[in-house]
N, C-alpha and C positions, 0 to 999 in steps of 0.2 A: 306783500305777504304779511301776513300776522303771526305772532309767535305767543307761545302760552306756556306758561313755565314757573314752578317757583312762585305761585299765589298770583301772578300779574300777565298780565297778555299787553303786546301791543306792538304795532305795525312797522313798517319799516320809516315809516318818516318820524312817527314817537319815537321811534329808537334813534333816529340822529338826532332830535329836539333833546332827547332824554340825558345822550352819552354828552353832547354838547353845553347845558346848563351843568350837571354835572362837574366837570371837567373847570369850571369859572367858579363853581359854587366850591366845592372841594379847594381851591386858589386862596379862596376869600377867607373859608375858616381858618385855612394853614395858616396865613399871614397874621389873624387875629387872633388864632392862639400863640403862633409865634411872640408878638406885640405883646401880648401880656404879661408872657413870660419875663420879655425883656424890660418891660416896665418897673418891675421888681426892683431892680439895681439902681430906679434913678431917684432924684429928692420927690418930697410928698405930691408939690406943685406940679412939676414934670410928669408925675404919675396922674393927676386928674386930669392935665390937659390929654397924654395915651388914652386913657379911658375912655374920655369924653371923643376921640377919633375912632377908638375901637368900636363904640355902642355905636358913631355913625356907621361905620362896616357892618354892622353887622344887621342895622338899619335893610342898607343895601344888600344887602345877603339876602335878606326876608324877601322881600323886591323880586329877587331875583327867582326862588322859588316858590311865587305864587305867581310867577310867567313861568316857569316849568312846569308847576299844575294844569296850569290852561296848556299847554303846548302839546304836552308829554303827560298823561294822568297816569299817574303811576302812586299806588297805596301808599307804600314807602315814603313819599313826600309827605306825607301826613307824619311820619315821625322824624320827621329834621326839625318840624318847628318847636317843638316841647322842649326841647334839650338847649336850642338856641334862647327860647324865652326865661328858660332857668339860668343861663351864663349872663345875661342881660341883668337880672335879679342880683346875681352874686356880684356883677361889676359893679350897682347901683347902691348894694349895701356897703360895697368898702374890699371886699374879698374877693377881689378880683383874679389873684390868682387860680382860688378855685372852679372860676369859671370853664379852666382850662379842660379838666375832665366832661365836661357839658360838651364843651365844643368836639372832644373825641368822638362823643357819641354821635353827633349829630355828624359827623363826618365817616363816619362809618356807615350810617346808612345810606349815606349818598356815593359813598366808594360800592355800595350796593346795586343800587340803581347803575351808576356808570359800568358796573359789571356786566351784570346782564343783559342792559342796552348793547356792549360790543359785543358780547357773547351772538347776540337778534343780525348784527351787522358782521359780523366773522361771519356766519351762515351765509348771509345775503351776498357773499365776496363783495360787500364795499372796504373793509380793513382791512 
């Protein structure tokens, strides 16, 4: 079955590829906005080695949403990556913290996508 809805259509196997990257992807920001946050409180060296593990996360983040493009195409994946490449930018300059609001964003669009993918599979009674 295909579902169409809210700018985006897509099948029922997109919808599990979709809810499922999703679900990992969403995981990955938590943790690295988390991590940043926490980084705040520790000495400066402490803070570049978090950094320097948060930008690999988020590395793998990317990774992981340009195998949800191919899996799952969905518009919306096109705006995760702006927001993650601007928190990349603000960890690289030193202001790491403010990366944190970067990362909201780009987690909000992906709580999007994971919406509407369950919303295609509630239908389907797979959830």
């Amino acid at each position: 079955m295909s579902w169409r809805g809210n700018g985006f259509s897509m099948n029922t196997k997109e919808a599990i590829m979709a809810f499922s990257q999703s679900e990992k992807i969403k995981a990955g920001l938590i943790w690295a906005a988390q991590t940043l946050e926490i980084s705040q409180g520790v000495s400066e060296e402490e803070r570049r080695g978090s950094e320097k593990m948060i930008t690999a996360l988020l590395h793998m983040i990317g990774h992981e949403i340009s195998l949800a493009r191919r899996l799952a195409p969905h518009d919306t994946w096109q705006a995760v990556e702006p927001p993650i490449q601007k928190a990349l930018t603000m960890i690289q300059s030193g202001v790491g913290l403010e990366a944190v609001t970067h990362l909201s964003k780009a987690l909000s669009s992906v709580t999007n996508i994971g919406q509407q993918s369950m919303s295609l599979l509630k239908q389907e009674g797979l959830l």
